[in-house]
MIDOSE-1310 file (N, C-alpha, C; in nm, 2 decimals, decimal comma, always signed):
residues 284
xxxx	+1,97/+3,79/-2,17/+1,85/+3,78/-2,25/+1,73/+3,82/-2,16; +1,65/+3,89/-2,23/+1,54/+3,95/-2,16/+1,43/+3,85/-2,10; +1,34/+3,86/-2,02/+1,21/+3,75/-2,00/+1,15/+3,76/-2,16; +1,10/+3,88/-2,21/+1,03/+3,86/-2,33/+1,12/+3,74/-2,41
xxxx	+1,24/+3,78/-2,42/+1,31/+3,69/-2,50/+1,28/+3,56/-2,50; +1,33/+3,54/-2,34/+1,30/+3,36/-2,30/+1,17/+3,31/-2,30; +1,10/+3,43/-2,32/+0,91/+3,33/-2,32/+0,89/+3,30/-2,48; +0,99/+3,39/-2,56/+0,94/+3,35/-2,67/+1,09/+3,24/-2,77
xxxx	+1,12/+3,21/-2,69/+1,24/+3,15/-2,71/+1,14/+2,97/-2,66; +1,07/+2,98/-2,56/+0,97/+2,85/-2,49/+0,89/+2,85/-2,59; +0,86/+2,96/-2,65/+0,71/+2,92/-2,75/+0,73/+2,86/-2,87; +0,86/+2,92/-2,92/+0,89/+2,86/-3,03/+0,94/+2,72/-3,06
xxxx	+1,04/+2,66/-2,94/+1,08/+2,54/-2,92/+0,96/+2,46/-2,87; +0,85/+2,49/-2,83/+0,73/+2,42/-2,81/+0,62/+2,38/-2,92; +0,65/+2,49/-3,01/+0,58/+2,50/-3,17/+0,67/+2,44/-3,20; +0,79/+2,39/-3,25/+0,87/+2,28/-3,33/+0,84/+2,15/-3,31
xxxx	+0,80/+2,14/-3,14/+0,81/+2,03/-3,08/+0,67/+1,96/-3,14; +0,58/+2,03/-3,16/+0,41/+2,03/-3,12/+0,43/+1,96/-3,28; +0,47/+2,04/-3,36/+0,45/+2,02/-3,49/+0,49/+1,86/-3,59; +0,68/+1,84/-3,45/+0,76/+1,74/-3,47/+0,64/+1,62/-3,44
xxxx	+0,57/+1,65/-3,33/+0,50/+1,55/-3,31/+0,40/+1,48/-3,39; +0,32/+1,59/-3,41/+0,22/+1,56/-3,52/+0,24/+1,51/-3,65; +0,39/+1,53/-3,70/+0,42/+1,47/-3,80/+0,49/+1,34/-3,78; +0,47/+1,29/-3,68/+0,51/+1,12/-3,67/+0,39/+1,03/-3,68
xxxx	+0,44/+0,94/-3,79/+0,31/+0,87/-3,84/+0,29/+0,75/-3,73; +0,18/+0,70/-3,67/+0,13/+0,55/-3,59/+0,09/+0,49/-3,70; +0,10/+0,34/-3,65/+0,06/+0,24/-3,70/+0,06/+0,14/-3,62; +0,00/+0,00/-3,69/-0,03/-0,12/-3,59/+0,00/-0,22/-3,67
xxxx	+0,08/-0,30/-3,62/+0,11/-0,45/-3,68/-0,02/-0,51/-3,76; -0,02/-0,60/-3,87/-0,21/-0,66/-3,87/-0,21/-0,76/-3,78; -0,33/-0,75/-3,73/-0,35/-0,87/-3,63/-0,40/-0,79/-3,48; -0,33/-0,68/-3,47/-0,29/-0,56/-3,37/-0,37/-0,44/-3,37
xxxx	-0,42/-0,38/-3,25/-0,43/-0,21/-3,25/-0,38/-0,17/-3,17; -0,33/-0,10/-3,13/-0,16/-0,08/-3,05/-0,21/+0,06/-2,97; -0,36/+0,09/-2,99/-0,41/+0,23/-2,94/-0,50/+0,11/-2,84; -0,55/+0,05/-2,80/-0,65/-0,03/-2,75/-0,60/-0,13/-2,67
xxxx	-0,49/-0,13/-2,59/-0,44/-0,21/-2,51/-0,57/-0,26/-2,37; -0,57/-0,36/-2,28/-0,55/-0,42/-2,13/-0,43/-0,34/-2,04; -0,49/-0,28/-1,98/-0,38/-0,21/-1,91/-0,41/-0,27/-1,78; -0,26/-0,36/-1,73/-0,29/-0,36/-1,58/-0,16/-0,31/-1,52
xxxx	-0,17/-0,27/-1,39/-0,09/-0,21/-1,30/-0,01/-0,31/-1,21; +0,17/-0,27/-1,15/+0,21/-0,40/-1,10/+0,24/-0,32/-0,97; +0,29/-0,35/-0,86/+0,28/-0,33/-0,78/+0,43/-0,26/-0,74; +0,46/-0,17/-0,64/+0,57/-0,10/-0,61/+0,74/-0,12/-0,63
xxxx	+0,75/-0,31/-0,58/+0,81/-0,42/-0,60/+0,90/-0,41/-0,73; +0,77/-0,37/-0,84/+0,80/-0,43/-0,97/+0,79/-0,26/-1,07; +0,85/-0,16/-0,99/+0,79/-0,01/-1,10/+0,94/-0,03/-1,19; +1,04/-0,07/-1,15/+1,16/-0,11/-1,25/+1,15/-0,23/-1,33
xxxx	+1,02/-0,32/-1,36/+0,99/-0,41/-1,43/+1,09/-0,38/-1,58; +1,19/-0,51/-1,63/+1,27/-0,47/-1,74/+1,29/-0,60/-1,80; +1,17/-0,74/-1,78/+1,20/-0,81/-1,89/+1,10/-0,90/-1,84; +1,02/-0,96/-1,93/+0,89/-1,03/-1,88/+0,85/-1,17/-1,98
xxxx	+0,84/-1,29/-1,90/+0,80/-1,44/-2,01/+0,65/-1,48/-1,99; +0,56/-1,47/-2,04/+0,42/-1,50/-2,01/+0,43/-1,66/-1,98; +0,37/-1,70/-1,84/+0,35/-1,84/-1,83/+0,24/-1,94/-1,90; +0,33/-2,04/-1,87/+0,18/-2,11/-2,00/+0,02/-2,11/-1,99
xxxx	+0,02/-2,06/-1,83/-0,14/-2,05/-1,78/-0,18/-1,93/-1,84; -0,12/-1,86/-1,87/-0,17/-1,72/-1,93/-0,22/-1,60/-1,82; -0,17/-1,62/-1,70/-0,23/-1,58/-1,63/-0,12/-1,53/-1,49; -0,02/-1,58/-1,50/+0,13/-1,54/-1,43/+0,19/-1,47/-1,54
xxxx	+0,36/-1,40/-1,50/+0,41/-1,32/-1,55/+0,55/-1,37/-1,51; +0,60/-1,42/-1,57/+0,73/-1,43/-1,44/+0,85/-1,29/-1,50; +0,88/-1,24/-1,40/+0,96/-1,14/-1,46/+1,07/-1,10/-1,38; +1,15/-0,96/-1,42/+1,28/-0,93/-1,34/+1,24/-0,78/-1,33
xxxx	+1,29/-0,71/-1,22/+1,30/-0,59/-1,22/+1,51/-0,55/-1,27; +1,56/-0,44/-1,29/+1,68/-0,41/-1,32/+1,76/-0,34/-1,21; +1,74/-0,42/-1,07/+1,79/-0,35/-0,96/+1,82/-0,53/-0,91; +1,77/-0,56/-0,89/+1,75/-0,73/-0,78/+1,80/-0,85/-0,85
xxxx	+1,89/-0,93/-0,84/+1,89/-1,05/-0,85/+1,80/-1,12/-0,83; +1,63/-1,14/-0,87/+1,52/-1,22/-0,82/+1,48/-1,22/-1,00; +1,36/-1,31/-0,98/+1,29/-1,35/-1,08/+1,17/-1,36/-0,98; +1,08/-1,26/-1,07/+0,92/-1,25/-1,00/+0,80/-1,33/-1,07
xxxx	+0,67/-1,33/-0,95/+0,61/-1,40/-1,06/+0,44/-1,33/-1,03; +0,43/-1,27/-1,09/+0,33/-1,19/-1,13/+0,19/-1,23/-1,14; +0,10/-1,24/-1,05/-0,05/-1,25/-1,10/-0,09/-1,18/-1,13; -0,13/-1,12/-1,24/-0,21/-1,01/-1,31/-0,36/-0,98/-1,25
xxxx	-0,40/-1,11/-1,16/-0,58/-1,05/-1,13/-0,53/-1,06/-0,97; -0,45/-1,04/-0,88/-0,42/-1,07/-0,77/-0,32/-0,93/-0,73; -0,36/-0,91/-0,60/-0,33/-0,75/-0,54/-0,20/-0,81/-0,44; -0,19/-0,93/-0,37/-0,09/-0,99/-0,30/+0,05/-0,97/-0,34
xxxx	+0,14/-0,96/-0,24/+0,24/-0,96/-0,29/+0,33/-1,05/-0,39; +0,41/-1,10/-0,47/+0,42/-1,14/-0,55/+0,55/-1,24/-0,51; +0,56/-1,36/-0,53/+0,64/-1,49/-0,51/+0,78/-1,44/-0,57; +0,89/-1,46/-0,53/+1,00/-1,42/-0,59/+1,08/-1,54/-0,56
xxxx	+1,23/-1,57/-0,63/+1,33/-1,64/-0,57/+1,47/-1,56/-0,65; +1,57/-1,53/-0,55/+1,70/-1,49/-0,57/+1,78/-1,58/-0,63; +1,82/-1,51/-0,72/+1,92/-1,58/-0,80/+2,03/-1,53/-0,78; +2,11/-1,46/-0,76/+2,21/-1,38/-0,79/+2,26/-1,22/-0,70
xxxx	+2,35/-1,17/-0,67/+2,35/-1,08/-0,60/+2,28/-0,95/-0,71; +2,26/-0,83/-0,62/+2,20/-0,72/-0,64/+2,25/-0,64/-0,86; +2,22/-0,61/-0,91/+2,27/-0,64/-1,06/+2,19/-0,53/-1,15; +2,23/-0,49/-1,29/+2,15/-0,48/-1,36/+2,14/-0,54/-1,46
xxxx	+2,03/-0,59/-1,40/+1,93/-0,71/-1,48/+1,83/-0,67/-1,60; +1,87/-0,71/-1,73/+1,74/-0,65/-1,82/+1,67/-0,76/-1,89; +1,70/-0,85/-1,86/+1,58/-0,92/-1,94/+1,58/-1,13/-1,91; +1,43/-1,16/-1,96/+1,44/-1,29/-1,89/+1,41/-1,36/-1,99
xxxx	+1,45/-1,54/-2,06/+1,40/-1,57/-2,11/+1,41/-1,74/-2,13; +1,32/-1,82/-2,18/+1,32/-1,93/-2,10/+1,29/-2,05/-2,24; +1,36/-2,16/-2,23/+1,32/-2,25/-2,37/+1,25/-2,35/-2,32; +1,18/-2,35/-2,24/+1,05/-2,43/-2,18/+1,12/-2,50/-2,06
xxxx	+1,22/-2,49/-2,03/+1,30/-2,62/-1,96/+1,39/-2,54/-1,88; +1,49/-2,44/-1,91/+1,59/-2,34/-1,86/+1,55/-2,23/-1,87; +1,56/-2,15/-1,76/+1,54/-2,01/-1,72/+1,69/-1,91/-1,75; +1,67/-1,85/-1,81/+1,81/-1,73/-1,83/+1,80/-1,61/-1,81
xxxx	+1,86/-1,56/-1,71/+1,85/-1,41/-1,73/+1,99/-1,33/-1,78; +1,99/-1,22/-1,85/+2,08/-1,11/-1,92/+2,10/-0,99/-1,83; +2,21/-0,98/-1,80/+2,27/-0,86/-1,74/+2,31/-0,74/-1,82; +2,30/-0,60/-1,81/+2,36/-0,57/-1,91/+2,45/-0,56/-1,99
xxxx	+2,55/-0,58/-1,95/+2,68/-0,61/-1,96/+2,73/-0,77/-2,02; +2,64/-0,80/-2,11/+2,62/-0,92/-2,16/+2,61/-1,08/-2,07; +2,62/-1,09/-1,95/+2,65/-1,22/-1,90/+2,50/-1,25/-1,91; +2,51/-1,40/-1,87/+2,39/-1,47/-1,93/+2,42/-1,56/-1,74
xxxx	+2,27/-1,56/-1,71/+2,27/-1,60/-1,55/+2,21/-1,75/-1,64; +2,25/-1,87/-1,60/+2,14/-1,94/-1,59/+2,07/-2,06/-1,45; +1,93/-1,96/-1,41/+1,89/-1,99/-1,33/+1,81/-2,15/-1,32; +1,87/-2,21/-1,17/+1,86/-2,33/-1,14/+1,77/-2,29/-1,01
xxxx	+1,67/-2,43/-0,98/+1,58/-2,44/-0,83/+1,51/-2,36/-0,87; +1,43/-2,30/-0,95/+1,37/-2,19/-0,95/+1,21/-2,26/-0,91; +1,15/-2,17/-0,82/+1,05/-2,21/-0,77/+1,07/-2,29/-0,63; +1,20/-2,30/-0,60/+1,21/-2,35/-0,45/+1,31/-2,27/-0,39
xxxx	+1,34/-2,36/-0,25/+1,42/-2,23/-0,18/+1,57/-2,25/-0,14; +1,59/-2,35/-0,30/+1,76/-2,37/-0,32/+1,75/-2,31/-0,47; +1,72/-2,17/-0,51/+1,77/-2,11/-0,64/+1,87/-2,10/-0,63; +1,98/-2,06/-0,73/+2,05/-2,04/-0,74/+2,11/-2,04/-0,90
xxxx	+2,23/-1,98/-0,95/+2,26/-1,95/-1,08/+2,44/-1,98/-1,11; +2,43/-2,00/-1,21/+2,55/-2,02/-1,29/+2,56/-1,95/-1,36; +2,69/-1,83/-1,39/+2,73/-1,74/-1,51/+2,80/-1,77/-1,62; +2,73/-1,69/-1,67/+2,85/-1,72/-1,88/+2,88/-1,61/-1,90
xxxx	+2,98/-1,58/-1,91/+3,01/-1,43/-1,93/+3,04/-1,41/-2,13; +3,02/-1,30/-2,16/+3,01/-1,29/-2,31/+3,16/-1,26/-2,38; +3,25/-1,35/-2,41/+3,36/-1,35/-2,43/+3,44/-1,20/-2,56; +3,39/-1,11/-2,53/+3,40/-0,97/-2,62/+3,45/-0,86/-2,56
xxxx	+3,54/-0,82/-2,65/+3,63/-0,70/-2,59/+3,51/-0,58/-2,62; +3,62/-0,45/-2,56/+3,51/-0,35/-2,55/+3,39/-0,36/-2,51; +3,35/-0,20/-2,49/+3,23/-0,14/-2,43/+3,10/-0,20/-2,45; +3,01/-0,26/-2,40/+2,91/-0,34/-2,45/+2,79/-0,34/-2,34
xxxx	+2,66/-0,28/-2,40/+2,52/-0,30/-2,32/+2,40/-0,36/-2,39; +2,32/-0,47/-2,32/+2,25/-0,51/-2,36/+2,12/-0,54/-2,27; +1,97/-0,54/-2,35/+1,89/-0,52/-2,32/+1,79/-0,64/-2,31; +1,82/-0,68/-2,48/+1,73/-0,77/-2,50/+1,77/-0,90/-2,53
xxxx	+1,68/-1,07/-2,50/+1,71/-1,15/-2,50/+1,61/-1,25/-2,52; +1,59/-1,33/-2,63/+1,51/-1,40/-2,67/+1,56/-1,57/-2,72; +1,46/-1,68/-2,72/+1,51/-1,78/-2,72/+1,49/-1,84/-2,88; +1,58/-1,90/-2,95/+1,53/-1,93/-3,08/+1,52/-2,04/-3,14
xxxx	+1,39/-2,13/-3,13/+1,44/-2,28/-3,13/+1,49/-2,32/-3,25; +1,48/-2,26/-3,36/+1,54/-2,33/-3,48/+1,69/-2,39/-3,47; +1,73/-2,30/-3,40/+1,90/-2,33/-3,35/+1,94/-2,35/-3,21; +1,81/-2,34/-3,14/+1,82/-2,39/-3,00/+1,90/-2,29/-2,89
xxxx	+1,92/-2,18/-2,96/+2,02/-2,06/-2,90/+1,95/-1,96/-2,85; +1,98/-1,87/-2,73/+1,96/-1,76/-2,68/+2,04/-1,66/-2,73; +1,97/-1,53/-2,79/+2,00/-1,47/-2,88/+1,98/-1,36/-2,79; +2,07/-1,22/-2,80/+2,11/-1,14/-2,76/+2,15/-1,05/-2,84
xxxx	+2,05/-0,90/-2,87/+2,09/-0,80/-2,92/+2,17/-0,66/-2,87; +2,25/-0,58/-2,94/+2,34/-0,50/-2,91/+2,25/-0,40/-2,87; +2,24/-0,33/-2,78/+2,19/-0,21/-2,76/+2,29/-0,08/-2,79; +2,36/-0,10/-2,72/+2,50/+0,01/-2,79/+2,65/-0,05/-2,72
xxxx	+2,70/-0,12/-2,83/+2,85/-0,23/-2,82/+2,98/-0,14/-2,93; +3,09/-0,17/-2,90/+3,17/-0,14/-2,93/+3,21/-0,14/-3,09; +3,14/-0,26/-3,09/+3,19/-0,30/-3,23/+3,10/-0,25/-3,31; +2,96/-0,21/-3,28/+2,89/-0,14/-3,39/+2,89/+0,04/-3,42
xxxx	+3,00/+0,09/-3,29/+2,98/+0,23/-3,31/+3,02/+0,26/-3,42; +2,99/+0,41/-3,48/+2,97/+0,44/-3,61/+2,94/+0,35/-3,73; +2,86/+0,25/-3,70/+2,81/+0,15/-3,76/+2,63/+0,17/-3,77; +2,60/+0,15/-3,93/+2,47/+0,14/-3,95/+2,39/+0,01/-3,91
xxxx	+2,45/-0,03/-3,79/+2,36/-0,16/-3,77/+2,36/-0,23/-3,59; +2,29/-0,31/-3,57/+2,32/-0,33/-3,42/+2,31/-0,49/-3,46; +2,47/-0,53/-3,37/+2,50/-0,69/-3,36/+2,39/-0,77/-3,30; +2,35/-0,90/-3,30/+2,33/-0,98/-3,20/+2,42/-1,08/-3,20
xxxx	+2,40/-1,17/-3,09/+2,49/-1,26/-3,07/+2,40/-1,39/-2,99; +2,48/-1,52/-3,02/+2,41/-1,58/-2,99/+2,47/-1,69/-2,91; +2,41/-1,77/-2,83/+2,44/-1,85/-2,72/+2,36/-1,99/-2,68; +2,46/-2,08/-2,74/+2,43/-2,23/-2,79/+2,37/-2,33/-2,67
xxxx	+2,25/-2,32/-2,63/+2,22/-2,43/-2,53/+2,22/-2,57/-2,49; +2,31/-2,59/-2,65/+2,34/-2,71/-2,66/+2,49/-2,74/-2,61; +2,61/-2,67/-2,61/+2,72/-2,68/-2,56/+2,74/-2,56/-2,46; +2,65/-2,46/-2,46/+2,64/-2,39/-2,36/+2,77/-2,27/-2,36
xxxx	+2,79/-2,19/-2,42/+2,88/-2,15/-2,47/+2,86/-2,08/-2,59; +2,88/-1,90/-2,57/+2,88/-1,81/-2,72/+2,92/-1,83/-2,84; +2,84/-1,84/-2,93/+2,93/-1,85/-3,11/+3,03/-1,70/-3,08; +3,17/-1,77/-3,16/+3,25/-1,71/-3,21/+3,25/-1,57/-3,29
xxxx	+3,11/-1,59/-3,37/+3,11/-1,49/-3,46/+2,97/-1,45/-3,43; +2,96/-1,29/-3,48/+2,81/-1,26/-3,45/+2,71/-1,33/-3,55; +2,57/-1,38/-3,47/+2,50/-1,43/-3,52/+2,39/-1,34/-3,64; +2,34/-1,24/-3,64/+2,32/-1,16/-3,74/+2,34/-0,97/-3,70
xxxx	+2,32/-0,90/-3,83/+2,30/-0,75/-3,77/+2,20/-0,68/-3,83; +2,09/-0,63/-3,80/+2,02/-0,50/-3,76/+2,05/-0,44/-3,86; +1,96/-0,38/-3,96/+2,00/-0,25/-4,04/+1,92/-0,15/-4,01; +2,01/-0,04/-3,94/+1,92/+0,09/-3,90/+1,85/+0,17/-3,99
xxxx	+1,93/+0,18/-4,10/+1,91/+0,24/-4,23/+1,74/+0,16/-4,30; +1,74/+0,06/-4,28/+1,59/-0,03/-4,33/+1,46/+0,01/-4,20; +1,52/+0,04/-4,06/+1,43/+0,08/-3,97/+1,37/+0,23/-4,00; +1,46/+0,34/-4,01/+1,41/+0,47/-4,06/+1,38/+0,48/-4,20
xxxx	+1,40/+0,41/-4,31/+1,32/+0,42/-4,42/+1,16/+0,34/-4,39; +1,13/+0,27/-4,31/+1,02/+0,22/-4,28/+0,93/+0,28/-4,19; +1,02/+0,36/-4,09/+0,92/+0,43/-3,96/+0,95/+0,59/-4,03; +0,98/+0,60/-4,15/+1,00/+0,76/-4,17/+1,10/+0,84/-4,06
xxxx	+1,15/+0,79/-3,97/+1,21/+0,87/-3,88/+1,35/+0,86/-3,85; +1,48/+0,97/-3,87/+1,56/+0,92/-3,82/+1,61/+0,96/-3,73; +1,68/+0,79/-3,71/+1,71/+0,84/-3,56/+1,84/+0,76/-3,53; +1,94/+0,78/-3,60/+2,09/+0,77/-3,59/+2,08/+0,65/-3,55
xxxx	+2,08/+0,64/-3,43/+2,11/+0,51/-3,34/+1,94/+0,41/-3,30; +1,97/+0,28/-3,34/+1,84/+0,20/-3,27/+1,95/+0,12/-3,12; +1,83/+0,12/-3,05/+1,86/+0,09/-2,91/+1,80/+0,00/-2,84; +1,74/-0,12/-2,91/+1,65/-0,23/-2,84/+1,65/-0,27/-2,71
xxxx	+1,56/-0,31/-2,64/+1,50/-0,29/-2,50/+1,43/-0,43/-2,47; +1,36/-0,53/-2,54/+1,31/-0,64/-2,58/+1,28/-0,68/-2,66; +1,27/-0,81/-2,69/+1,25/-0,87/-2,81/+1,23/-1,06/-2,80; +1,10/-1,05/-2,90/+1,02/-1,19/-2,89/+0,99/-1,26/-2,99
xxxx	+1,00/-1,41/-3,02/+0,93/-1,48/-3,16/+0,79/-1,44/-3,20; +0,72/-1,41/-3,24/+0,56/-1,41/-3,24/+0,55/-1,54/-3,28; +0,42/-1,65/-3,21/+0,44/-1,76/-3,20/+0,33/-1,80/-3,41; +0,28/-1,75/-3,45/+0,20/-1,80/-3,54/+0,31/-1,69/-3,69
xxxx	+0,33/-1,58/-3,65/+0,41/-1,53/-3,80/+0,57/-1,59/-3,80; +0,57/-1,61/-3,71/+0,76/-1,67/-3,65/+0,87/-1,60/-3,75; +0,81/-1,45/-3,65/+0,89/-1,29/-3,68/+0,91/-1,29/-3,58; +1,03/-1,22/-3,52/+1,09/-1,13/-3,44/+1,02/-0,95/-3,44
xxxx	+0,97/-0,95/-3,31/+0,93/-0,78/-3,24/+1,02/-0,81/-3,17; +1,09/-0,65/-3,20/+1,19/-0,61/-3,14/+1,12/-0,43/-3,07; +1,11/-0,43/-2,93/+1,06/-0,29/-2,90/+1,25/-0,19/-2,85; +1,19/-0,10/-2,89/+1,35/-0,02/-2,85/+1,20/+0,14/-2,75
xxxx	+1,27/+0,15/-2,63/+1,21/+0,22/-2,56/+1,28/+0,38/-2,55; +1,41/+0,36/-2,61/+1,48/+0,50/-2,64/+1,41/+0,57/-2,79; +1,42/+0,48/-2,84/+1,34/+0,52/-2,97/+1,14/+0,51/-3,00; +1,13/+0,49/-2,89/+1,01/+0,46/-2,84/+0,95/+0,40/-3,00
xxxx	+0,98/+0,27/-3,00/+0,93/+0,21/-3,18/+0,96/+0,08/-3,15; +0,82/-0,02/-3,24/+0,84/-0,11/-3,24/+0,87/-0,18/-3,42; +0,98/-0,28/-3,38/+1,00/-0,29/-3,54/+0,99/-0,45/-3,55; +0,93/-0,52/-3,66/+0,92/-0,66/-3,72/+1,05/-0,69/-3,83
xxxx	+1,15/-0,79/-3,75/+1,22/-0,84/-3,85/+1,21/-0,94/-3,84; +1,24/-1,10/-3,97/+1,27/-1,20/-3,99/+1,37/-1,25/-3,89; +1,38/-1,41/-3,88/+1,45/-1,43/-3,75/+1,64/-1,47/-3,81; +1,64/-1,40/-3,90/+1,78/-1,34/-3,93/+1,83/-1,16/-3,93
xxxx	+1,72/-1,14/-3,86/+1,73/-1,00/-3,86/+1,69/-0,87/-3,94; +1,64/-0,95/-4,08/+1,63/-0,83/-4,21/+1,47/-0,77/-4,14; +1,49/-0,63/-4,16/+1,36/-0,59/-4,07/+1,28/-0,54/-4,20; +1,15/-0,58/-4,17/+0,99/-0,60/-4,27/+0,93/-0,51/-4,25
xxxx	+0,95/-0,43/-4,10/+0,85/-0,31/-4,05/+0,89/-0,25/-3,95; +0,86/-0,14/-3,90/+0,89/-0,01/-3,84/+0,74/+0,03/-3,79; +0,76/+0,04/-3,66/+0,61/+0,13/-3,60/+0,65/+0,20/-3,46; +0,58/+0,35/-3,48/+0,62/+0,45/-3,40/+0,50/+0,40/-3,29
xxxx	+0,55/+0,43/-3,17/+0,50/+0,40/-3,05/+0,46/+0,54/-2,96; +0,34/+0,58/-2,93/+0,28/+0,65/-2,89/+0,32/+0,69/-2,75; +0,34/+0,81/-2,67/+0,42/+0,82/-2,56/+0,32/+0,76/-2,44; +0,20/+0,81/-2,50/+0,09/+0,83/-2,41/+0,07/+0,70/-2,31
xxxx	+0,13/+0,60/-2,43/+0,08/+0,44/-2,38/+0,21/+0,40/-2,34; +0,32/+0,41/-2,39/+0,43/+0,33/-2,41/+0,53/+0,42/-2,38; +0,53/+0,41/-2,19/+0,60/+0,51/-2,14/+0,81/+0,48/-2,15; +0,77/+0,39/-2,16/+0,89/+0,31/-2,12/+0,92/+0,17/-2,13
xxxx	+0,88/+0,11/-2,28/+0,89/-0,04/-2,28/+1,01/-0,07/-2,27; +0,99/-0,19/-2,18/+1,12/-0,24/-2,18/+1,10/-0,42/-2,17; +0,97/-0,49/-2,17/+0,99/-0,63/-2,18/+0,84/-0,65/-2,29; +0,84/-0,74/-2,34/+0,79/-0,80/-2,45/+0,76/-0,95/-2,41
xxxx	+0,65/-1,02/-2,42/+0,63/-1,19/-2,50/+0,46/-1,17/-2,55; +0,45/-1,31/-2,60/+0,32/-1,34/-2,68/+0,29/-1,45/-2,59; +0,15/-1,48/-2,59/+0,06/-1,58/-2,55/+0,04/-1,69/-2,65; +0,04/-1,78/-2,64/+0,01/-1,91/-2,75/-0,04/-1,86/-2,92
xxxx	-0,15/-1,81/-2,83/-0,28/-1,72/-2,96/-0,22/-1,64/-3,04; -0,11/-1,55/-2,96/-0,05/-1,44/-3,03/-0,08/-1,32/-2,96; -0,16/-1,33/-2,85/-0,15/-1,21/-2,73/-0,03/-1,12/-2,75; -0,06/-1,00/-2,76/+0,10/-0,95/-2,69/+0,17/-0,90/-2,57
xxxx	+0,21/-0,93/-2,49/+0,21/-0,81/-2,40/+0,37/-0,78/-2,37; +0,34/-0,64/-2,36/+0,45/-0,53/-2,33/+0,41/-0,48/-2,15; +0,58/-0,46/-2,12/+0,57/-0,43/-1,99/+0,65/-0,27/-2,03; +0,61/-0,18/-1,93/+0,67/-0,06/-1,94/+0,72/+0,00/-1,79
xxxx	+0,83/+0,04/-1,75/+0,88/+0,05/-1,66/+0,81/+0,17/-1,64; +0,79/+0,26/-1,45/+0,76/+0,36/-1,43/+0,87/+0,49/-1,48; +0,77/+0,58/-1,53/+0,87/+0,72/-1,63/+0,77/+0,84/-1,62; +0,84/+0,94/-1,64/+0,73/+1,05/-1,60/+0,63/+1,05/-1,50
xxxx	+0,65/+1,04/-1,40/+0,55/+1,02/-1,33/+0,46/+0,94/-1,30; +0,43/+0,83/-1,39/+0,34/+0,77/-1,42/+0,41/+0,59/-1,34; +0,32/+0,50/-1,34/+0,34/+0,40/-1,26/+0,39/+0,31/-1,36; +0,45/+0,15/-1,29/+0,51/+0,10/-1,40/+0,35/+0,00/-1,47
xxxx	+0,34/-0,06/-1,57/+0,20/-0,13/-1,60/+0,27/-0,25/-1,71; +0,14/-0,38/-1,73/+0,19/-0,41/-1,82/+0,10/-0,42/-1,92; +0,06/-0,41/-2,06/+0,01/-0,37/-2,18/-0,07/-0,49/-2,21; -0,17/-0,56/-2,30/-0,19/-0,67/-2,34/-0,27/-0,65/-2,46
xxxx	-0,25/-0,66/-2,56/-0,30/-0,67/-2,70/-0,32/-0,78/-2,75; -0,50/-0,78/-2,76/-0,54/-0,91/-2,85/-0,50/-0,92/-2,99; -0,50/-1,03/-3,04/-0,47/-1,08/-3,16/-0,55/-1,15/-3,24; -0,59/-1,05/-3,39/-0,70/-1,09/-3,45/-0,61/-1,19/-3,57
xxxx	-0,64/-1,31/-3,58/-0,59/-1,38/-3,70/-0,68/-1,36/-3,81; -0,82/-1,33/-3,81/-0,86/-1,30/-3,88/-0,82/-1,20/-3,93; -0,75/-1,09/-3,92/-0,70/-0,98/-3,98/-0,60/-0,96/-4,05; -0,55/-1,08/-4,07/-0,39/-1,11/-4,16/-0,42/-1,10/-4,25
């Protein structure tokens, strides 16, 4: 193939691209403007940031990067290095989540750490491993007190391939120990009829209660989209996520108020940061 060929071979896949773009609709949760974030920056430590619990001060972060066995803890107005304690050997770690009392962290490969000492310099962890055959990755992990369970979504598992939907599963903190059966599933098909876009596979990355609608945000960072379902799963909304901002989300919680904030790992070039979106109740 000639150079003319290949320049116009770039122009044209650049004009599809330009066009694809333009025709993906944004939107914003109510309550939300999803264009108007608090952007703060985390430090070198943390550019693999991949799951985040806002402390009750509003004002720490405690979080995980997806390389370290640690759990970090983040001052958002502070340039110092950042408090950590080891839990566990070296791992991929995706996500952290906490029912005011017990700390857990999710591996991807489904095990569930649960972290003990935390905050002194006897941490340390106990594993549950996710009693399921086949191939299985997971991202996201959230706590649900109506059933008092840590809930765990399929990012891409065995049992949903060629399947229009993604499992979760759930993990009883009262006997401490996985339900038998999956706890609900995901319809992909209800996510692209609501975001207009398809996209075969959803691939969640975090996911949190909103503390005043007591919905489930679920962000998927492959699909760069954030979607609202009920806390059985049936999903209410679909929203496309802008590249510009939302390089790479990968951790999620809310503030008392209804704050949001999203953490985004470093991608393209760009540093890792974490997002924070006020919450207008007036706007419901």
């Amino acid at each position: 193939m000639t150079l003319r060929h290949l320049l116009l071979v770039a122009l044209l896949l650049t004009s599809c691209n330009y066009y694809n773009n333009s025709d993906k609709k944004y939107g914003s949760p109510k309550g939300y403007n999803l264009t108007e974030p608090t952007r703060f920056h985390v430090r070198q430590s943390m550019q693999e940031i991949s799951g985040i619990v806002l402390a009750p001060d509003e004002h720490h972060i405690m979080a995980i990067n997806d390389e370290q066995g640690r759990i970090f803890s983040i001052d958002i107005a502070n340039k110092t290095a950042y408090p950590n304690w080891k839990f566990h050997k070296s791992g991929d770690y995706e996500d952290l989540a906490t029912d005011g009392k017990n700390w857990i962290v999710l591996k991807s490969n489904g095990h569930l750490y649960h972290v003990t000492g935390l905050f002194s310099d006897s941490t340390s962890s106990e594993t549950y491993k996710l009693p399921m055959e086949g191939k299985k990755e997971f991202e996201s992990l959230y706590y649900d007190a109506r059933n008092d369970g840590m809930i765990m979504v399929c990012k891409q598992c065995a049992e949903d391939k060629g399947k229009d939907y993604n499992t979760a599963y759930r993990f009883d903190m009262k006997t401490w120990e996985f339900d038998t059966v999956p706890f609900y599933r995901i319809n992909i098909v209800d996510i692209e009829r609501l975001s207009g876009e398809d996209i075969n596979l959803f691939k969640p990355s975090a996911a949190a209660i909103h503390p005043f609608e007591k919905r489930l945000y679920i962000l998927s960072a492959v699909n760069r989209m954030l979607v609202i379902a009920d806390l059985d799963g049936k999903v209410q909304e679909a929203y496309n996520l802008k590249h510009t901002l939302f390089r790479q989300p990968e951790g999620i919680s809310f503030a008392a108020n209804g704050d949001m904030y999203i953490s985004n790992e470093s991608a393209d070039e760009s540093s890792a940061n974490i997002l924070k979106f006020k919450y207008n109740q007036r706007a419901q």
